[in-house]
C-alpha positions as CSV (number, residue, x, y, z in Angstrom):
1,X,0.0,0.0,0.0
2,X,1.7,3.3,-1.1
3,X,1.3,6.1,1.6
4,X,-0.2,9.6,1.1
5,X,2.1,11.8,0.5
6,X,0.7,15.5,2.6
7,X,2.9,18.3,2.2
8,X,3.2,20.7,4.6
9,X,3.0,24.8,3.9
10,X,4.5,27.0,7.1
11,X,3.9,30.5,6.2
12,X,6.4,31.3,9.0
13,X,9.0,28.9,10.3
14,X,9.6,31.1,13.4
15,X,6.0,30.4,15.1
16,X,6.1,27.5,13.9
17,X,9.2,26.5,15.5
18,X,8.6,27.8,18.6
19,X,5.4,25.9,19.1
20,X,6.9,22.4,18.0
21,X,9.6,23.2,20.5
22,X,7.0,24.1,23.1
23,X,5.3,20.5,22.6
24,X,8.4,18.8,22.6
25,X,9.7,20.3,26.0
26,X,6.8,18.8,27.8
27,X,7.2,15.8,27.1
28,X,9.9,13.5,29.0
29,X,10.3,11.0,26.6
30,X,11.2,10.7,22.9
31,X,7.9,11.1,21.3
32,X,6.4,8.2,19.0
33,X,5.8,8.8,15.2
34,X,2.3,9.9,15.3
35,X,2.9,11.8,18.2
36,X,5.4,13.3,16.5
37,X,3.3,14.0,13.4
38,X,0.7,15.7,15.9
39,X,2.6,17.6,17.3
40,X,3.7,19.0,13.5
41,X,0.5,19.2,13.3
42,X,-0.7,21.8,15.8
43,X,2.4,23.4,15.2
44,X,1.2,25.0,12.0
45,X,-1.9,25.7,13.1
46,X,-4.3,22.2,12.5
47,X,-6.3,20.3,15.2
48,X,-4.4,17.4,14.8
49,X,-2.1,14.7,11.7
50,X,-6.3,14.0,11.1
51,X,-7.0,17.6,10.3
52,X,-4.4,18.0,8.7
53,X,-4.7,15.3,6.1
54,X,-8.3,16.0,6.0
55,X,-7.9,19.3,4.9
56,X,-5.6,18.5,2.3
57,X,-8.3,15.9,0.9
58,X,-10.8,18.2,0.7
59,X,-8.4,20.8,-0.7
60,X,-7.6,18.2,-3.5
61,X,-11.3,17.2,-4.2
62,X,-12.4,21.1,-4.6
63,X,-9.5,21.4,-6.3
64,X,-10.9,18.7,-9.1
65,X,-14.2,20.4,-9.0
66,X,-15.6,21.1,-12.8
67,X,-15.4,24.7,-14.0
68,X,-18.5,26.5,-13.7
69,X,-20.4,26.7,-16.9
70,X,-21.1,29.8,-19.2
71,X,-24.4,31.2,-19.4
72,X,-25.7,33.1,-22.1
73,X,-27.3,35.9,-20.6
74,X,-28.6,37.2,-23.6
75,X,-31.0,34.3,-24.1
76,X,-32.1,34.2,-20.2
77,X,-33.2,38.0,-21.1
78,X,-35.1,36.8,-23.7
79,X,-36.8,34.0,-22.1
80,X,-37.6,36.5,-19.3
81,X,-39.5,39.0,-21.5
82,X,-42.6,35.8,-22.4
83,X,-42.8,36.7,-18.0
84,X,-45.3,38.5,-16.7
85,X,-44.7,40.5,-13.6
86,X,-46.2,37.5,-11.0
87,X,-43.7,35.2,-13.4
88,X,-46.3,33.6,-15.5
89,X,-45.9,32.7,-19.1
90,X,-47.4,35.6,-21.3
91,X,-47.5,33.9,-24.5
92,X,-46.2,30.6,-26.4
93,X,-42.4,31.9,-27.6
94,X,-42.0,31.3,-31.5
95,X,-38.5,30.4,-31.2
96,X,-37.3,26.9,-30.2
97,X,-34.3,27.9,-27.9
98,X,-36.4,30.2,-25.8
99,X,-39.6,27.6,-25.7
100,X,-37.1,24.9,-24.4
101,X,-35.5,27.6,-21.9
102,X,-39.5,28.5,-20.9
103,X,-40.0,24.9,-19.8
104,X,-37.8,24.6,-17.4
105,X,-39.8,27.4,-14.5
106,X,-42.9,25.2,-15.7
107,X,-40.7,21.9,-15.1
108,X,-39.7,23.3,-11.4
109,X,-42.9,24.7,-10.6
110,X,-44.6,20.4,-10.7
111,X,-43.8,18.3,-7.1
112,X,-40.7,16.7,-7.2
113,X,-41.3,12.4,-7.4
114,X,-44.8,12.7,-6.9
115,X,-47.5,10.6,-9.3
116,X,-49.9,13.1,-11.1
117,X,-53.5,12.7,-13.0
118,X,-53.6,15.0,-16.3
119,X,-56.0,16.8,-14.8
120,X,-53.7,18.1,-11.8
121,X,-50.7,18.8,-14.1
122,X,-53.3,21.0,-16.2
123,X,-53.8,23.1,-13.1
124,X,-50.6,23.4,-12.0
125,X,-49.7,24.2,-15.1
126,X,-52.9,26.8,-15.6
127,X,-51.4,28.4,-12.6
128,X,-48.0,29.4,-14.1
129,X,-48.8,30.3,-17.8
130,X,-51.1,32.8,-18.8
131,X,-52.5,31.6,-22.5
132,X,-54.4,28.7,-21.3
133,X,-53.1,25.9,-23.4
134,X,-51.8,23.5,-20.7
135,X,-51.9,20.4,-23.5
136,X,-48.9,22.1,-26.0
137,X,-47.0,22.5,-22.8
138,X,-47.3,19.1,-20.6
139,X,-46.6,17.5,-24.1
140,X,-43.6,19.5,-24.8
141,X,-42.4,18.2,-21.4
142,X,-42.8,15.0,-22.0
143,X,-41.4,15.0,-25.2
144,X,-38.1,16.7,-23.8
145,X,-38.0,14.1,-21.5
146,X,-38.4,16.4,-18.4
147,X,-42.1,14.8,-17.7
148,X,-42.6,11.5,-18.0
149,X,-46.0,9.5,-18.0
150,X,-47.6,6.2,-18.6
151,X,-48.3,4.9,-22.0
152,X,-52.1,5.1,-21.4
153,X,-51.7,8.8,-20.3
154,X,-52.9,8.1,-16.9
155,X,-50.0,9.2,-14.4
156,X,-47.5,11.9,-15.1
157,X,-44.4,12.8,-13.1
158,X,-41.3,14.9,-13.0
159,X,-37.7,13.5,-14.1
160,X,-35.4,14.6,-12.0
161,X,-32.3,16.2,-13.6
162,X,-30.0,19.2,-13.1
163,X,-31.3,22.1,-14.9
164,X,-28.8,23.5,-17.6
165,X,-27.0,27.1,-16.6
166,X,-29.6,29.1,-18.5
167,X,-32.6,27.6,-16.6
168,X,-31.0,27.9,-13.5
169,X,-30.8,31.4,-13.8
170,X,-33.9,31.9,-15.1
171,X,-35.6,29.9,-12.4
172,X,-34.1,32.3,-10.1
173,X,-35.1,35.4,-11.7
174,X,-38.5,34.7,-11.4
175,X,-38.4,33.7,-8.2
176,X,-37.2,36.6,-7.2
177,X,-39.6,38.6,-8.7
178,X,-42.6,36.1,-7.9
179,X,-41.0,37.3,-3.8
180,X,-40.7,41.0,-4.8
181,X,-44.6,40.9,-6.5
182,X,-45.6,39.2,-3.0
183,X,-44.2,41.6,-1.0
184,X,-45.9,44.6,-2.9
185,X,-48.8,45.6,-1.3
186,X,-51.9,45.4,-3.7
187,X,-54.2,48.0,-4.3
188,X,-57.5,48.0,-2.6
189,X,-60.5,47.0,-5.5
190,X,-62.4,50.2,-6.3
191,X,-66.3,49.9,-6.2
């Protein structure tokens, strides 16, 4: 079994030193290996060899963490234009990227692993989109795979997948101005 090689950064060897000597002075005998390695341990500043060689493992995993993608804010301000102020979808988009990108609010706004009849993803759909055409959209969904439902039609439910950069910005957006139109007092009905 090789051994895990942890280096060991000291921004300054005086402190650091100082404090090993410290540990080493109260002790009366030659200190073992791992008490050794503790020691070096607290010395620069860790808990103990464990903290130590666990914060170099996360260090290394972080380190190996996939760059964060690009979004193309353009198209989010797009997509964000078919949005009324409350967030609901104004109109069917005529373009195919921004349709796509206009599912995915619609996608996050259905219960998460939860069986649905037609008629329930109708109104939860009714209840995010303003043109009243719930059938072009739960059958978009399903045929972008981010729905899926039973042969005879019966039971619907939500895949569950990471949304793609774009959506995930756009799903923020609106809820953040879904909490903003909440918060806005509404104006008494005149008679």
């Amino acid at each position: 079994m090789s051994k895990l090689t942890i280096p060991l950064v000291v921004e300054d060897i005086s402190p650091f030193a100082r404090a090993l000597a410290r540990q080493m002075t109260d002790s009366t005998e030659p200190p073992s290996h791992l008490t050794l390695m503790n020691m070096v341990a607290r010395a620069a500043g860790f808990r103990n060899f464990q903290h130590l060689r666990a914060a170099r493992l996360a260090g290394e995993r972080l380190a190996t963490l996939p760059a964060p993608q690009a979004i193309d804010h353009l198209l989010v301000e797009r997509t964000l234009h078919q949005y009324d102020a409350q967030g609901r979808l104004r109109q069917w988009p005529s373009r195919r990227k921004i349709q796509d990108l206009c599912l995915w609010p619609l996608w996050a706004a259905l219960p998460a692993r939860t069986l649905m009849r037609e008629r329930e993803v109708n109104r939860r759909l009714r209840e995010v989109h303003l043109f009243d055409d719930p059938a072009i959209l739960r059958r978009t969904l399903v045929s972008l795979g981010m729905v899926s439902r039973k042969p005879d039609g019966s039971d619907y439910c939500r895949r569950e997948q990471s949304p793609p950069p774009e959506a995930r910005a756009l799903i923020s957006l609106l809820e953040a101005r879904r909490r903003d139109q909440s918060r806005t007092p509404q104006p008494a009905p005149t008679a």
